[in-house]
FINU-444920 format. One record per residue (C-alpha): residue in one letter; z, x, y. Coordinates in steps of 0.2 Angstrom, whole numbers, plus 5000, padded with zeros to 4 digits. Example, Ala and Ser with C-alpha at 12.3 -4.5 7.8 and 13.67 -1.06 7.14 Angstrom:
BEGIN
+------+------+------+-------+
| type |   up | east | north |
+------+------+------+-------+
|    a | 5039 | 5062 |  4978 |
|    s | 5036 | 5068 |  4995 |
+------+------+------+-------+
END
This chain:
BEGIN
+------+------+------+-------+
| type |   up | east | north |
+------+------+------+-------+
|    x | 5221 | 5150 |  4879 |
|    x | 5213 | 5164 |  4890 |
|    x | 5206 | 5148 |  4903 |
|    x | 5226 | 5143 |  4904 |
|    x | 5231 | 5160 |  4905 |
|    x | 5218 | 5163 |  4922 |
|    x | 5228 | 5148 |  4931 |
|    x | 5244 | 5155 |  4927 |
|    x | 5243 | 5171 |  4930 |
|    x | 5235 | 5165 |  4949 |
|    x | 5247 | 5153 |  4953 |
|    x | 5262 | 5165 |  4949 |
|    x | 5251 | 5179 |  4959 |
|    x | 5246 | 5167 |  4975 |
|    x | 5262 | 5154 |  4976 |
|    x | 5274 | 5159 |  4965 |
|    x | 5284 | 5170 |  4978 |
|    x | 5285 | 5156 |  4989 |
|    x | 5300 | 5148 |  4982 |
|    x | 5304 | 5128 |  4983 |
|    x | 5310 | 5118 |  4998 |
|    x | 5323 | 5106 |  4999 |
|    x | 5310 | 5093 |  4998 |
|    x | 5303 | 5099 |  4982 |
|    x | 5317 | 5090 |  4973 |
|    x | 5314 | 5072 |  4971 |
|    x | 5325 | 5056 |  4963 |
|    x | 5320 | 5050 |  4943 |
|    x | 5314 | 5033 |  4953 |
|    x | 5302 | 5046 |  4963 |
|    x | 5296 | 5055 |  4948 |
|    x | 5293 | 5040 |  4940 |
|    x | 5282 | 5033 |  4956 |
|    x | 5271 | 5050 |  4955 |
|    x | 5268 | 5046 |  4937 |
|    x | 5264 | 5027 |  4937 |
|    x | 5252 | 5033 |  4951 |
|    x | 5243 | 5047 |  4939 |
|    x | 5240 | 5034 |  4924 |
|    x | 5233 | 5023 |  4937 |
|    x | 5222 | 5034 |  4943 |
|    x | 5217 | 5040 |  4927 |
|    x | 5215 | 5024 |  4921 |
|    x | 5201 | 5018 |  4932 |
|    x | 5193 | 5037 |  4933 |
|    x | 5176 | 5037 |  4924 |
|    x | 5174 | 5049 |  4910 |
|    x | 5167 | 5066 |  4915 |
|    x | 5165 | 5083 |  4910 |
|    x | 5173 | 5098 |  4921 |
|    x | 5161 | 5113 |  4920 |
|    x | 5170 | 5128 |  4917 |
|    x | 5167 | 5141 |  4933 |
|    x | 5177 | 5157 |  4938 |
|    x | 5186 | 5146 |  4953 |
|    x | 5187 | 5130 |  4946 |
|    x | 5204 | 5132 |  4942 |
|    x | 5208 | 5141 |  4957 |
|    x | 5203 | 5128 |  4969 |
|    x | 5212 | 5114 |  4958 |
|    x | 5227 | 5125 |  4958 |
|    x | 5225 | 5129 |  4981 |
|    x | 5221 | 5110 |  4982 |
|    x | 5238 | 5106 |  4974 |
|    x | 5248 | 5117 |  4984 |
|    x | 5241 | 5114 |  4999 |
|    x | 5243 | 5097 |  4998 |
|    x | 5262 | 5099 |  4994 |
|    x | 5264 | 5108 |  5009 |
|    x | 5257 | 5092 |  5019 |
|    x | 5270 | 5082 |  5010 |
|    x | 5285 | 5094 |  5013 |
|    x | 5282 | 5095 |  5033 |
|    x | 5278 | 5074 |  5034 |
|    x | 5296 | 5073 |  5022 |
|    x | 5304 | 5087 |  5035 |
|    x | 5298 | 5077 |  5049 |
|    x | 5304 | 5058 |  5044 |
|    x | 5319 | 5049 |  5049 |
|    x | 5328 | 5036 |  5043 |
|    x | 5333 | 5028 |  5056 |
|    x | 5313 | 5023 |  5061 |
|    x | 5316 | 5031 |  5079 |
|    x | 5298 | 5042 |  5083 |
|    x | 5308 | 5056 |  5095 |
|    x | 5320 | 5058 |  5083 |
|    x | 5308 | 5062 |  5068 |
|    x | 5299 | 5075 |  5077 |
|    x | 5317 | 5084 |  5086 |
|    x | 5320 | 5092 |  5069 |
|    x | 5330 | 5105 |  5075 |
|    x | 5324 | 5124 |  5076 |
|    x | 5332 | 5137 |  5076 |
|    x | 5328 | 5152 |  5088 |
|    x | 5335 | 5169 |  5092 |
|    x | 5337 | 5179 |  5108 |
|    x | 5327 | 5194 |  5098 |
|    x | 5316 | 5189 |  5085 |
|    x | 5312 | 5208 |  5079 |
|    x | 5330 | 5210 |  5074 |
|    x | 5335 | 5194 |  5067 |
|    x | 5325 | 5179 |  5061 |
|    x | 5334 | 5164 |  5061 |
|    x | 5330 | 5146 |  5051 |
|    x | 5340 | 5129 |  5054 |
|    x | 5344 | 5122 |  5034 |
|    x | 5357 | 5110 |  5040 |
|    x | 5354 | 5092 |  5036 |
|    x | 5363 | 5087 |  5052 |
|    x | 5350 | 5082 |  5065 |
|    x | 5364 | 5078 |  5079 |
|    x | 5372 | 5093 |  5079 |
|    x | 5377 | 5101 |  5096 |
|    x | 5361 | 5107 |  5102 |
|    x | 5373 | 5121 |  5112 |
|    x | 5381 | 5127 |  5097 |
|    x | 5377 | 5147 |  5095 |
|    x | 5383 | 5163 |  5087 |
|    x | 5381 | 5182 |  5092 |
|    x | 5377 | 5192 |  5077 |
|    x | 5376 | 5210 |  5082 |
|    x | 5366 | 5220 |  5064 |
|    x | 5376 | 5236 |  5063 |
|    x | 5367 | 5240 |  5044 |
|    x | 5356 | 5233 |  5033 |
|    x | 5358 | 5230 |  5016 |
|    x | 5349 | 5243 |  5003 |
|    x | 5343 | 5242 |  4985 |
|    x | 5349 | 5255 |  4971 |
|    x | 5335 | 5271 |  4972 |
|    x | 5336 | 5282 |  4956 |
|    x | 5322 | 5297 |  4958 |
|    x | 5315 | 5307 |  4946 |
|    x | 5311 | 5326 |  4945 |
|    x | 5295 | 5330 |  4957 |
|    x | 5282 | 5337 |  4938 |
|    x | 5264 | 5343 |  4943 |
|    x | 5252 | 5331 |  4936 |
|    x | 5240 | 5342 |  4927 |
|    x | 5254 | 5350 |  4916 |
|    x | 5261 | 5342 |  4900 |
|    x | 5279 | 5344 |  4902 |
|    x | 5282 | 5333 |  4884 |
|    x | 5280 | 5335 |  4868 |
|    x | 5273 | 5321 |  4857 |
|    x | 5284 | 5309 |  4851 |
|    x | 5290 | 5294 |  4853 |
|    x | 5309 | 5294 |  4866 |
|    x | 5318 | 5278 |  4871 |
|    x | 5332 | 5275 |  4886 |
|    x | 5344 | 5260 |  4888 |
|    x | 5343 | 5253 |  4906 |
|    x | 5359 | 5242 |  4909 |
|    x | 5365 | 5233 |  4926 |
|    x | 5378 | 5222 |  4928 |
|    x | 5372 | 5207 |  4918 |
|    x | 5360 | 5213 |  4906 |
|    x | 5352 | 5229 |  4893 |
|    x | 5336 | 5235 |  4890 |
|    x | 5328 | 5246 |  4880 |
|    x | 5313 | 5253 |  4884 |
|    x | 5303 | 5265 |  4872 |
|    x | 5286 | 5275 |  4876 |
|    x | 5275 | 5286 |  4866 |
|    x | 5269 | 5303 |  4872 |
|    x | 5254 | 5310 |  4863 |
|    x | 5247 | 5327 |  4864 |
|    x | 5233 | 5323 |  4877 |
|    x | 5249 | 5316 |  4888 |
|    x | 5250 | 5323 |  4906 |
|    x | 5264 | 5323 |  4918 |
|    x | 5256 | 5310 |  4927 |
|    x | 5251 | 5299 |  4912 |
|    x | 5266 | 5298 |  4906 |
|    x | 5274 | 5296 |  4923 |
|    x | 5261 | 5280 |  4923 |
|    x | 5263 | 5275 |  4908 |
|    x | 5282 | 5270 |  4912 |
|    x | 5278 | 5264 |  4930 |
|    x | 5268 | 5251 |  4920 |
|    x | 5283 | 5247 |  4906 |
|    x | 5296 | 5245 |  4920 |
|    x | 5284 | 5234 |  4932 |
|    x | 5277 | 5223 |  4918 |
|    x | 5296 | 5219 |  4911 |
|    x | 5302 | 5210 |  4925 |
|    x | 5317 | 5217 |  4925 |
|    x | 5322 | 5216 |  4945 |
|    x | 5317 | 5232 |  4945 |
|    x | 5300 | 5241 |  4953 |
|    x | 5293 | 5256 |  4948 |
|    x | 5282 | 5269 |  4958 |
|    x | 5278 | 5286 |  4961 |
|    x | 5283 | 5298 |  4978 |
|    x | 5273 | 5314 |  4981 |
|    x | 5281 | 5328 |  4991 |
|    x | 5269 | 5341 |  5000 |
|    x | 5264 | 5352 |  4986 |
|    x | 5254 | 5336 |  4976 |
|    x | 5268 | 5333 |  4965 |
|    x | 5274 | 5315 |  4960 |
|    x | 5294 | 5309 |  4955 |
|    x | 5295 | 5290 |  4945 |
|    x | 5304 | 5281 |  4959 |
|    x | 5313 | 5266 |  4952 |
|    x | 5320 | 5252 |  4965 |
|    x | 5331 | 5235 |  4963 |
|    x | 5326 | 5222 |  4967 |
|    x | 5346 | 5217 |  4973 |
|    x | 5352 | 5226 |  4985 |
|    x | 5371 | 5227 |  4990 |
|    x | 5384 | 5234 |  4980 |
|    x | 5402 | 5223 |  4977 |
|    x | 5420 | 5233 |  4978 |
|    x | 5420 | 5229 |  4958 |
|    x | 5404 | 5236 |  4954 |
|    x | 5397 | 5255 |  4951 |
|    x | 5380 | 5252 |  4952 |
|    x | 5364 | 5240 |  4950 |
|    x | 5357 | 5248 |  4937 |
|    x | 5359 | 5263 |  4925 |
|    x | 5347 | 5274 |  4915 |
|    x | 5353 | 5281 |  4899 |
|    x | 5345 | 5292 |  4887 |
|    x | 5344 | 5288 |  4868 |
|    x | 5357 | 5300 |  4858 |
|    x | 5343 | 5309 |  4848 |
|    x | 5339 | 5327 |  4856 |
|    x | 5320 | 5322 |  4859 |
|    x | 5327 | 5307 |  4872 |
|    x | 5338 | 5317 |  4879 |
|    x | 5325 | 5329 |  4883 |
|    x | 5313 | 5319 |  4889 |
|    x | 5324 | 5313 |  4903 |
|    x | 5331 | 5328 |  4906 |
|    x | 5312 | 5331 |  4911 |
|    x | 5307 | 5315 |  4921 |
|    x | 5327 | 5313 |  4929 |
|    x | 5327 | 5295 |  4933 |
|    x | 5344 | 5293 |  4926 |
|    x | 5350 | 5302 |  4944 |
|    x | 5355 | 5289 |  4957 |
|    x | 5343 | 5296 |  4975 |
|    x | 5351 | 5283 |  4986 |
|    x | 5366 | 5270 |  4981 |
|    x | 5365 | 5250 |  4985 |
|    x | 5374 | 5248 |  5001 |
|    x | 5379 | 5229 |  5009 |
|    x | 5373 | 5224 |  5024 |
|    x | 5386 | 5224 |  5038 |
|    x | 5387 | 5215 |  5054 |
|    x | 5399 | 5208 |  5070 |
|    x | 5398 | 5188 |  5071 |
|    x | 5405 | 5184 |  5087 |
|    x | 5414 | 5202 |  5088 |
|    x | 5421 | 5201 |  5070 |
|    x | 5415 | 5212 |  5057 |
|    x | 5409 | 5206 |  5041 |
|    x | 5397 | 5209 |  5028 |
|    x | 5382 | 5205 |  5014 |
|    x | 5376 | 5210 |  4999 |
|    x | 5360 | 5204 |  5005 |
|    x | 5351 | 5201 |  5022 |
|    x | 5346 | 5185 |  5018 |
|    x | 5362 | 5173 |  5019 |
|    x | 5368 | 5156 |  5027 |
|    x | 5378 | 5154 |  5044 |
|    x | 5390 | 5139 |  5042 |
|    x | 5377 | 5130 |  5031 |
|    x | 5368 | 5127 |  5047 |
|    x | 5355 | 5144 |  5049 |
|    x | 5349 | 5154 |  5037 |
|    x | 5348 | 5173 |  5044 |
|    x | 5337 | 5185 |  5038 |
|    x | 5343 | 5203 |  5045 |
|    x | 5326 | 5214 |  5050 |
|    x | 5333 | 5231 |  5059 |
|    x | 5349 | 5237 |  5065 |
|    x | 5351 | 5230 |  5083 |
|    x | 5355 | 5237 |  5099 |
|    x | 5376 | 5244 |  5100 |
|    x | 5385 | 5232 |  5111 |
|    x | 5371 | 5221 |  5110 |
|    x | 5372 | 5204 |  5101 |
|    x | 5357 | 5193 |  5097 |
|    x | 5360 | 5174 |  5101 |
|    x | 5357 | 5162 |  5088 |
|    x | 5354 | 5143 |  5093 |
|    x | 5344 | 5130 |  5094 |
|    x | 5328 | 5128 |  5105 |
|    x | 5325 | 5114 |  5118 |
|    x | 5320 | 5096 |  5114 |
|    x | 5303 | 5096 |  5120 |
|    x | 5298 | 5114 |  5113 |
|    x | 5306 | 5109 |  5095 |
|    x | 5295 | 5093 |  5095 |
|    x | 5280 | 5105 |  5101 |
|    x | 5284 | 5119 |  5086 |
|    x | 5284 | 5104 |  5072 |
|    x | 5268 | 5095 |  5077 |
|    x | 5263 | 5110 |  5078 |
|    x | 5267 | 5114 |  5060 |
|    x | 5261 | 5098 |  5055 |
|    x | 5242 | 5105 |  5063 |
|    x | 5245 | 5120 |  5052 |
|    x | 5245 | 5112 |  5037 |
|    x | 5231 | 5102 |  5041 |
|    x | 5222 | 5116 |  5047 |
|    x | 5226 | 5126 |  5031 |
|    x | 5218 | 5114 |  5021 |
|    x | 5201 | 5114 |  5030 |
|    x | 5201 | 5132 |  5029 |
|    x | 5202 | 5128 |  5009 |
|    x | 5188 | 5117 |  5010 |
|    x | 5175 | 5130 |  5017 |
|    x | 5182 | 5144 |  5008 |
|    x | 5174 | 5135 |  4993 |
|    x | 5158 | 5129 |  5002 |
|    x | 5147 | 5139 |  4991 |
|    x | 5155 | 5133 |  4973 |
|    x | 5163 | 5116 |  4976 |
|    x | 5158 | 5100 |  4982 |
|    x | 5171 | 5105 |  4995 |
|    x | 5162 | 5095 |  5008 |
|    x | 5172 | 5078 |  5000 |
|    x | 5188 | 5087 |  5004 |
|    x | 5182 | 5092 |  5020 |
|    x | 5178 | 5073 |  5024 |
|    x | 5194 | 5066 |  5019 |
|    x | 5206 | 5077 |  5028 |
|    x | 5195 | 5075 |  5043 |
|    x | 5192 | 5057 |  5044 |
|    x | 5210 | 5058 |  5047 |
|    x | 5211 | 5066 |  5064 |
|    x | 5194 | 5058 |  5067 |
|    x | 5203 | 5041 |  5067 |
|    x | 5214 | 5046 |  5080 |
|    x | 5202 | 5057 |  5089 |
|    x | 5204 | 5051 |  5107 |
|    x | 5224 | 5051 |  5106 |
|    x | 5226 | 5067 |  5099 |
|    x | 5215 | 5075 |  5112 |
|    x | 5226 | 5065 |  5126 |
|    x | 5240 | 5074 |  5119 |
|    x | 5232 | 5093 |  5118 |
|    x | 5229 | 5092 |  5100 |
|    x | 5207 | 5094 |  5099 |
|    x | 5197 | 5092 |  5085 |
|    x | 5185 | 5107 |  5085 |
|    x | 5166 | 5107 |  5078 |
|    x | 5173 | 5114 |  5063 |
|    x | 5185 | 5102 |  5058 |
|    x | 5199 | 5111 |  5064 |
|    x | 5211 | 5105 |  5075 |
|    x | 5215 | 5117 |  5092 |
|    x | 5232 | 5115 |  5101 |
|    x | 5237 | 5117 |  5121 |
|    x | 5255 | 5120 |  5118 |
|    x | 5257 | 5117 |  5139 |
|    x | 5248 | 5099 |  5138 |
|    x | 5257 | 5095 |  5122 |
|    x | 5272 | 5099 |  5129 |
|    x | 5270 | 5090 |  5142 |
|    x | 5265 | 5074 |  5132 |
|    x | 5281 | 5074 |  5121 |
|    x | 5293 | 5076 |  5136 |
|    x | 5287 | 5064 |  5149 |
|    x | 5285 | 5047 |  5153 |
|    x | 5275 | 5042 |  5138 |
|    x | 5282 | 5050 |  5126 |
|    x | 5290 | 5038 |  5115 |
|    x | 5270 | 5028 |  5115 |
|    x | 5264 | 5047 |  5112 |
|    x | 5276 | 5050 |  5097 |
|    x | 5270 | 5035 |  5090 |
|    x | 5254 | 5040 |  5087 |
|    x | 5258 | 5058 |  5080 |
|    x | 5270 | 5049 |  5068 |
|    x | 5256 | 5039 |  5064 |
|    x | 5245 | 5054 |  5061 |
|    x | 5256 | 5060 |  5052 |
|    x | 5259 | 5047 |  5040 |
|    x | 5240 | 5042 |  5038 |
|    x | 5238 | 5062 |  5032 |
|    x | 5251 | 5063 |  5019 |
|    x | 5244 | 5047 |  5012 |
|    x | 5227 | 5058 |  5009 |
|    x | 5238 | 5073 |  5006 |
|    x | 5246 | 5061 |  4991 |
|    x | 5231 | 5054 |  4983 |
|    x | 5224 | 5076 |  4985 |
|    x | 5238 | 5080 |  4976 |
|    x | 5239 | 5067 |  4960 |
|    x | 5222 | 5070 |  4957 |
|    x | 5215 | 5085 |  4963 |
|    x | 5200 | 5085 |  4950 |
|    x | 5191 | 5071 |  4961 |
|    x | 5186 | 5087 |  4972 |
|    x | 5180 | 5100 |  4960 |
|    x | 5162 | 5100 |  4952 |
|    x | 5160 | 5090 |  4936 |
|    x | 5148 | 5079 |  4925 |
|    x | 5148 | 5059 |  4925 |
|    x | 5148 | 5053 |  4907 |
|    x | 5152 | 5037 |  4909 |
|    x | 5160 | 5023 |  4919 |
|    x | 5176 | 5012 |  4914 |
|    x | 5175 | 4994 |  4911 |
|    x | 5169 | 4985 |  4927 |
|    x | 5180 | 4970 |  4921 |
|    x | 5197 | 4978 |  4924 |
|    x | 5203 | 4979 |  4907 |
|    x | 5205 | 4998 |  4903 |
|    x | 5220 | 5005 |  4895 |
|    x | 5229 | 5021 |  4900 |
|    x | 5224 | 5036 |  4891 |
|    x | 5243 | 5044 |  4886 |
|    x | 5236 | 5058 |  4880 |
|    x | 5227 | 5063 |  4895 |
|    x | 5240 | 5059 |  4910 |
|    x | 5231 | 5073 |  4921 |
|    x | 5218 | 5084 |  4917 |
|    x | 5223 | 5095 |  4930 |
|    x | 5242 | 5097 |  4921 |
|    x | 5229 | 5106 |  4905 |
|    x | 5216 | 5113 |  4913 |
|    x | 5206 | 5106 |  4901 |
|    x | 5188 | 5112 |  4907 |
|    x | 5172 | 5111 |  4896 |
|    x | 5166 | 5132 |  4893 |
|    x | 5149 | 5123 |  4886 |
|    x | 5141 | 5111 |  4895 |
+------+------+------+-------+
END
């Protein structure tokens, strides 16, 4: 269990965070597709032996990922209608002051009025609930042995957290010793310490929420057990005092005040704001879309990223991995269109990256060839999600391993049900 546990704990560490996009849900005639195509695979894939290395897993698990981000950019960047300009003038969103406000298109509608804009003016952001403790010098022990327990509530849910202070406890122990209970229950809340001047440190606990409802008091509340040695205890470390209260976030839209409980939230389902710092008074930021040729120009160059970001992958792996087959299949793509890409400002460096010259793409996607120029990138663009595809359902054809034996030259082979993806168990040999 401790091999599985490794993955786990590294995907939730490296990807986890970065959420799912809207084309990370897929139709039960999709699913079915990607699991018709495992089985095949599978059942024409020799017999081999993974050997079990610290990165292994790691580079299975980055190859996956990576590759899915190939696929959600060509899925963003495909329409249905067939039409080349159309598929790369997926609409972007930009603002008049990026430091104050970042702005993202999530509208499905592609022929929305490129002119349509709104004036946000950020009057306040919007805060998590702060409760902070007592300021105890570390080097004392302010507690006396025992065991002590508190009820954290918030508006959903109760806790109860218990710790154990033993007479070799300081201060500061026992101040990380809860930092680490609060952290590792995953609560939506975050623990740490402050230090004032004098070398002193106060348990600092922060929601993960922020925003506070006309119906609600707070985010969260501390409350000692009723037994005295509780009571005492968090009479002691004082994180049942609120430091700073959850405030909403508040802002004019077109010189009408509203408000948010977050500074993440969606504009007309059309842009999602994310507020960054309170703007300028009497200074709006403008929120629209930007121009047809510099749109096209921002998503191709997405689509460069991702490609990019999987090269990187393949020599960050150089020393343990046969990365080099990676490597090749990723690059035989742009090499295959080597000439046409340079002719557009998009140049395939020594290294297998691909450099871009945002003025000559420009150029090439708003002038007289463009439509022949789209083309081609939506060419590209196809023929690297195809490789991105067959990466991703089998990402253990890059990783090292022992041949043990071939299938069947004749074709007959059966699927091995039990087996669908030896990726999906990380089933690695720790012996041979």
């Amino acid at each position: 269990m401790a091999v599985i546990d490794n993955a786990y704990q590294y995907y939730l560490k490296t990807y986890a965070a970065s959420g799912a996009s809207r084309y990370d849900t897929h139709k039960k005639s999709q699913l079915r597709a990607v699991y018709n195509n495992i089985v095949k695979t599978n059942k024409e894939s020799p017999l081999y032996k993974i050997r079990y290395s610290g990165d292994v897993q790691r580079f299975a698990i980055d190859i996956k990922e990576k590759t899915r981000s190939i696929q959600n950019i060509a899925a963003s960047l495909s329409d249905t209608t067939g039409s080349m300009s159309s598929a790369f003038s997926r609409k972007i969103a930009e603002t008049s002051d990026e430091e104050t406000i970042k702005a993202q298109y999530v509208g499905y509608d592609q022929d929305v009025d490129p002119s349509t804009h709104y004036d946000v003016e950020v009057l306040r952001l919007a805060t998590p609930q702060i409760n902070r403790g007592s300021y105890l010098t570390g080097e004392r022990a302010g507690f006396k042995p025992g065991t002590y327990s508190f009820d954290l509530n918030t508006n959903l849910s109760s806790y109860e957290f218990q710790y154990s202070v033993s007479a070799k406890d300081t201060n500061r122990s026992v101040q990380d010793k809860l930092v680490r209970l609060i952290n590792n229950a995953n609560v939506g809340l975050s623990a740490s310490l402050a230090t004032n001047d004098r070398g002193q440190a106060a348990l600092q606990i922060t929601s993960a929420q922020t925003g506070l409802s006309e119906n609600e008091r707070f985010l969260f509340e501390i409350i000692p057990a009723p037994d005295t040695g509780s009571m005492k205890a968090m009479h002691t470390l004082g994180i049942d005092q609120v430091a700073e209260m959850a405030q909403s976030s508040s802002f004019r839209l077109n010189g009408r005040e509203h408000s948010s409980l977050s500074n993440t939230f969606t504009l007309n389902n059309m842009f999602e704001l994310t507020l960054k710092k309170p703007g300028r008074k009497g200074q709006p930021v403008r929120i629209g879309f930007k121009g047809n040729a510099d749109a096209i120009a921002d998503n191709v160059e997405s689509l460069v990223t991702a490609y990019n970001d999987i090269i990187k992958l393949g020599h960050s792996y150089k020393a343990t991995q046969p990365s080099s087959k990676l490597l090749h299949d990723m690059e035989s793509v742009a090499k295959l269109y080597y000439s046409e890409l340079e002719s557009v400002g998009l140049n395939l460096e020594s290294d297998s990256y691909i450099s871009v010259d945002r003025s000559l793409l420009t150029k090439s996607v708003s002038g007289e060839d463009a439509e022949e120029n789209l083309d081609m990138l939506n060419r590209f663009k196809e023929a690297l999600n195809k490789k991105a595809q067959a990466a991703s359902i089998d990402p253990m054809n890059y990783v090292s391993k022992t041949l043990i034996a071939y299938k069947n030259p004749n074709g007959r082979n059966f699927a091995t049900p039990y087996i669908t993806s030896v990726y999906s168990g990380m089933m690695l040999d720790q012996t041979c």
